[in-house]
C-alpha positions in Angstrom: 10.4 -125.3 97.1 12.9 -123.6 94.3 11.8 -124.0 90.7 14.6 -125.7 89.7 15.1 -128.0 86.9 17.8 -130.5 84.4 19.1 -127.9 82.2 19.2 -125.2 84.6 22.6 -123.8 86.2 23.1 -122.8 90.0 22.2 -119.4 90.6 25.3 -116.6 91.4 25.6 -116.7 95.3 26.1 -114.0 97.3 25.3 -112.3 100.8 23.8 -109.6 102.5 25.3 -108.4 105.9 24.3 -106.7 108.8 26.0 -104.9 111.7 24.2 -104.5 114.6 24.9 -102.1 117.6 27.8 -99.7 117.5 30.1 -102.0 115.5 32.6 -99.8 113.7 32.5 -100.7 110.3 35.1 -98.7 108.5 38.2 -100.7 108.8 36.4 -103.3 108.0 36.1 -101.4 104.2 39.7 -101.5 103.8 39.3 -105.7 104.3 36.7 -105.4 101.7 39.0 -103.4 99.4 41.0 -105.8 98.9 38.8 -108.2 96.4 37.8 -106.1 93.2 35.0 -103.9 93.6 32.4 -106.2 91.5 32.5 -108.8 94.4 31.3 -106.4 96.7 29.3 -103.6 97.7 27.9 -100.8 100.4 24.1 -101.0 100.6 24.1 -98.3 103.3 25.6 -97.6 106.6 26.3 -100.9 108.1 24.4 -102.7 105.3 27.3 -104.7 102.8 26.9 -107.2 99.7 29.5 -109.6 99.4 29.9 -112.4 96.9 29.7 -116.2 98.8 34.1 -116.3 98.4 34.6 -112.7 100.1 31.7 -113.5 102.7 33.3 -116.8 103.5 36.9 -115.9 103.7 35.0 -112.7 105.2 33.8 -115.2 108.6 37.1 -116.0 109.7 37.9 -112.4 109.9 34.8 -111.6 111.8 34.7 -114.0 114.4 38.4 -112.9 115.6 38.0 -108.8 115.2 34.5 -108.1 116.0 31.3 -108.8 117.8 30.1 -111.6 115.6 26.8 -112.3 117.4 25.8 -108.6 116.4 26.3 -109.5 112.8 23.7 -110.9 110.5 23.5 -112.1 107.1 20.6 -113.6 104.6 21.2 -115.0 101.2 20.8 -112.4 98.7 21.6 -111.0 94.6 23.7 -108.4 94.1 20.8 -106.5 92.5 18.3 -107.2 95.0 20.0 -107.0 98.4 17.3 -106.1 100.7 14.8 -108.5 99.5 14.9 -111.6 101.7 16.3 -108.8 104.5 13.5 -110.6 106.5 15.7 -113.7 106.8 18.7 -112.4 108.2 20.3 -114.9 110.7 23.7 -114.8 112.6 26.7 -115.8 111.4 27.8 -118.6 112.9 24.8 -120.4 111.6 26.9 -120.4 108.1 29.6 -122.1 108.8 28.2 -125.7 107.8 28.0 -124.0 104.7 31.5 -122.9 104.5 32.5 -126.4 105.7 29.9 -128.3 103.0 31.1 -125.6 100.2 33.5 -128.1 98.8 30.4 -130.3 97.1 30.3 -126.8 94.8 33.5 -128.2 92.6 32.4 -131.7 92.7 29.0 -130.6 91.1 30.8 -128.3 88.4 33.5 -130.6 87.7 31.4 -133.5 87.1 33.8 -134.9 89.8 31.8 -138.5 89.8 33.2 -142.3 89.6 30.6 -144.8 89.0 30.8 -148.4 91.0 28.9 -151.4 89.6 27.1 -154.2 91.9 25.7 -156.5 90.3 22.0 -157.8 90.6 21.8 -161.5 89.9 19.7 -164.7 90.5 20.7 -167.6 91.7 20.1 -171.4 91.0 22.1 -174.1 92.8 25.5 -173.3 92.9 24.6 -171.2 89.1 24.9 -167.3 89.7 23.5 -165.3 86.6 24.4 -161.2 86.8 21.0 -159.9 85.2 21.7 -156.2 86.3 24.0 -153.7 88.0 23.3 -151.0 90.1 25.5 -148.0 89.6 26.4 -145.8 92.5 27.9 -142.5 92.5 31.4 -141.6 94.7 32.9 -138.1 94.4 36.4 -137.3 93.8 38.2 -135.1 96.2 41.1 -132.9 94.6 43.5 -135.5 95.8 41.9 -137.8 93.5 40.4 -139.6 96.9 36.8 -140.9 96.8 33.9 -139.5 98.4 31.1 -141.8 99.9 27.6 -140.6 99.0 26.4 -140.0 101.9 29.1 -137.5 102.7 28.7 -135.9 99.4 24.9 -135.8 99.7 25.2 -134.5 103.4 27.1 -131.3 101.9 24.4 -130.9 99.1 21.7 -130.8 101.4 23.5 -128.3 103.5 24.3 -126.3 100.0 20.6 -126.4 98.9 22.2 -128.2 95.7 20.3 -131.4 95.8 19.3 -131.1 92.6 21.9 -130.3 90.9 23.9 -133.3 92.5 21.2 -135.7 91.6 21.2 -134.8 88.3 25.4 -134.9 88.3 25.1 -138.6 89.4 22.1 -139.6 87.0 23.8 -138.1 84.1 27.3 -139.6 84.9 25.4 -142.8 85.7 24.0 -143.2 82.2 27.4 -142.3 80.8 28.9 -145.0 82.2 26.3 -147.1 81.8 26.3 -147.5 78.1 29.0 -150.2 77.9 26.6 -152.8 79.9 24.5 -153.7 76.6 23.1 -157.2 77.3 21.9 -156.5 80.9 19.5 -154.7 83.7 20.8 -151.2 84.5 19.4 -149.5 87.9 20.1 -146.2 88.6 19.4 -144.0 91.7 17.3 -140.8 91.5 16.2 -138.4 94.4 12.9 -137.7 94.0 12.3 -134.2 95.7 15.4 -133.2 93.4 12.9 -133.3 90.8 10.3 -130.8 90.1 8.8 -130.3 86.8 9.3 -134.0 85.1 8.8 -132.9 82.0 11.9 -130.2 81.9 13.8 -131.9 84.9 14.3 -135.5 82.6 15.2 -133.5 79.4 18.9 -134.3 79.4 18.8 -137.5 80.9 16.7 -138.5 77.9 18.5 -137.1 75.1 21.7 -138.3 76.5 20.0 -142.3 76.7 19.1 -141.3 73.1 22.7 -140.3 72.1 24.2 -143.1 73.5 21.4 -145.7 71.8 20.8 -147.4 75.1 17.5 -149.4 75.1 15.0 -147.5 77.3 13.4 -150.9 78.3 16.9 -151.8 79.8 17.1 -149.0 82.5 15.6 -148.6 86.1 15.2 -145.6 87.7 15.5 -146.4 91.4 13.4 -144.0 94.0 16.3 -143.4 96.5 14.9 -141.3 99.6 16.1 -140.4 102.7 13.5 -138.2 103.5 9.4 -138.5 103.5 8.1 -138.2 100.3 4.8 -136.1 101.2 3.4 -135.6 97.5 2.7 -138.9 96.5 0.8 -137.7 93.2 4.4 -135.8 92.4 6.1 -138.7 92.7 3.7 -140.8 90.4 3.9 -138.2 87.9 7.9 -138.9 87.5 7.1 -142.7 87.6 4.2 -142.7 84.8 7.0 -139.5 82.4 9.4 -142.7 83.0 7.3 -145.2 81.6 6.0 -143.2 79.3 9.1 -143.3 77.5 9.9 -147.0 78.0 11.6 -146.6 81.1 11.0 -149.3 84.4 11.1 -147.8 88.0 11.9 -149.7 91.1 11.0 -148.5 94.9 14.3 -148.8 97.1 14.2 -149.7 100.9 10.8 -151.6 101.2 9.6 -152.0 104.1 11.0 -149.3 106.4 9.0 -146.1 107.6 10.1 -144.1 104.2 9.0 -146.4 102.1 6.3 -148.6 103.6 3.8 -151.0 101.7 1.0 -148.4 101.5 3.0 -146.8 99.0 3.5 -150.6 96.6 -0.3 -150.3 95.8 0.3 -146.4 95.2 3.4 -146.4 92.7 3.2 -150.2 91.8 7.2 -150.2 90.4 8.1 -152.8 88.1 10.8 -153.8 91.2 10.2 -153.8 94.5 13.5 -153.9 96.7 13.5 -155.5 100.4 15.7 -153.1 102.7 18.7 -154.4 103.6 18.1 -154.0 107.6 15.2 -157.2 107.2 17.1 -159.4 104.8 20.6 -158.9 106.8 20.0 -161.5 109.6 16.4 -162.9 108.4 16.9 -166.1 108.9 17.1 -165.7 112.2 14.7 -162.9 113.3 10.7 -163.5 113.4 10.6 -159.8 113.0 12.4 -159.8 109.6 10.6 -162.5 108.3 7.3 -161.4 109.1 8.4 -158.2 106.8 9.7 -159.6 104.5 6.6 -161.8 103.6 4.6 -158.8 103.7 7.0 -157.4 101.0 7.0 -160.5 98.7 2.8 -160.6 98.9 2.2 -156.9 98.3 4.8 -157.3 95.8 3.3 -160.4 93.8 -0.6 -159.3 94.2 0.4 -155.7 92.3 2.9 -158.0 89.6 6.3 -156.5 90.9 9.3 -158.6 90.9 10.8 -158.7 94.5 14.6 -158.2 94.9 16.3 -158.4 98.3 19.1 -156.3 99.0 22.1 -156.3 101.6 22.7 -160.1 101.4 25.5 -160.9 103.2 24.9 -164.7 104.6 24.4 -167.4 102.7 21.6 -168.3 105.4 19.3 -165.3 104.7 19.8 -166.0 100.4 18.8 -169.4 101.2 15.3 -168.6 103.6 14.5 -165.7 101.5 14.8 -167.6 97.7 12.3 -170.4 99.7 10.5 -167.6 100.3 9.8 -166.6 96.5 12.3 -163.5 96.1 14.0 -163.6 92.6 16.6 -161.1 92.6 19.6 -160.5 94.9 21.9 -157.8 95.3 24.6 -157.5 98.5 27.9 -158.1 99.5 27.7 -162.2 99.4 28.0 -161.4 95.7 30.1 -158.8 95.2 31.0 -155.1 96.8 31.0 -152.3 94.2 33.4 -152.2 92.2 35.2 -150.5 89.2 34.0 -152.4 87.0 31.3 -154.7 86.0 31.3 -158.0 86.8 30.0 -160.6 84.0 30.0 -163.8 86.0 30.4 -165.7 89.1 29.8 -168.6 91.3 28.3 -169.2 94.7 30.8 -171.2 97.6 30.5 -174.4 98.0 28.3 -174.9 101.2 25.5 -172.9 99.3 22.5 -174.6 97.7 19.5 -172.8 96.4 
């Protein structure tokens, strides 16, 4: 794992690069002289530094004029070229990097739009918006939006996991000031974050800034992958609370986030996933999980929400069931801005 944290900034990339075999390499030093000599370097015969632009535009070249499956290349400094010589690797293998290199601008540029949906509860045909959940899309150079899961496909591939999350939590609260009077979730990855104490610096001084109400915000545990250390995880919960924050656990019920872990991390919100309340009224299997949600979630004190609502059927069974928020597209799709009110169709009675 890569000591990473909130205030620090992405490390200089470059590339080390080896020629196997009796590749000639000295034409290829003409290609290389024409970037200025501080992006690149000869470490000995056959043995180059390049800086990640040169290396990348340096791929293309390879793959047409030589022997690219006798050419290697590792990750590496400029000043320590040889160190990680151990990991050297063909190639090809970094071209999903080149492909996923574009989530590098979106990162530095801050190149985030924030959508709102809202969170409400619902009474007869009375709707009440008590919270929004903001959710990040990139902006392409064309001004185009980026879904998340594209943009955090790319990061992943980049190793820059972090230092998206923390682009999305930081933009997040940004945008979040305006919404004064009402529940504001927002999405954190929680492998992103290493030392809580360092990692959450300027998230917390920019709530501070802005004078949001700490008891206002929920930081939502987004995951796609396994969490293994649960005792990390609890650490970032309790540094939330700590400082007056409320946490929610997203996608309850499913394999990443089963109910061994409510009793574990006992969030203030616990979050039905949206593949057991899409259709529930109709499928024993749902229903059975869901129940199991709503009791683990009342015996620990955790207010149950279920998301991905998209039937007026399933809000109906699972508000007879006891669940007291709801989030999904019934209500709304995210959107630019938030919404403050709304009402339910007609044929809908809670």
């Amino acid at each position: 794992m890569q000591n990473h944290c909130d205030i620090c900034l992405p490390q200089h990339r470059g590339y080390t690069i080896l020629f196997k075999g009796e590749q000639q390499t000295r034409e290829l030093e003409k290609y290389f002289k024409s970037f200025p000599e501080e992006q690149w370097s000869v470490v000995e015969d056959k043995l180059y530094w390049a800086e990640e632009t040169v290396f990348f535009d340096l791929l293309d070249y390879l793959n047409v004029h030589m022997d690219a499956d006798k050419i290697l290349a590792v990750g590496s400094k400029r000043t320590e070229p040889q160190k990680d010589i151990k990991g050297l690797r063909p190639i090809s293998t970094f071209l999903m990097e080149k492909q996923a290199s574009w989530i590098d601008d979106v990162i530095e540029q801050h190149a985030i739009k924030t959508h709102y949906q809202p969170i409400v509860t619902v009474k007869g045909q009375r709707v009440e918006v008590i919270g929004h959940e903001l959710l990040s899309r990139g902006i392409d150079e064309t001004g185009a939006l980026i879904p998340p899961i594209k943009m955090f496909e790319a990061a992943r591939v980049r190793n820059r996991l972090f230092a998206l999350d923390r682009v999305c939590r930081i933009e997040s609260v940004k945008n979040a000031a305006p919404v004064t009077d009402k529940l504001i979730f927002i999405n954190f990855i929680p492998t992103s974050i290493y030392v809580p104490e360092h990692c959450l610096t300027t998230t917390f001084k920019l709530i501070s800034q802005l004078n949001m109400k700490p008891e206002q915000i929920v930081f939502e545990v987004v995951e796609t992958d396994e969490v293994e250390d649960i005792e990390h995880l609890k650490s970032i919960l309790l540094h939330y609370q700590a400082h007056g924050f409320k946490y929610a656990l997203d996608d309850v019920g499913t394999g990443i986030n089963d109910l061994g872990k409510l009793n574990d991390l006992q969030p203030h919100y616990v979050k039905l996933a949206r593949e057991y309340s899409d259709g529930v009224s109709t499928d024993l299997e749902k229903q059975a999980v869901a129940k199991s949600v709503i009791d683990v979630a009342r015996s620990i004190g955790s207010c149950p929400l279920a998301e991905g609502i998209e039937r007026p059927e399933d809000l109906t069974f699972l508000a007879d069931m006891g669940y007291e928020l709801f989030q999904g597209y019934y209500f709304a799709k995210p959107q630019e801005n938030p919404l403050e009110r709304m009402t339910l169709n007609e044929d809908t009675n809670i």
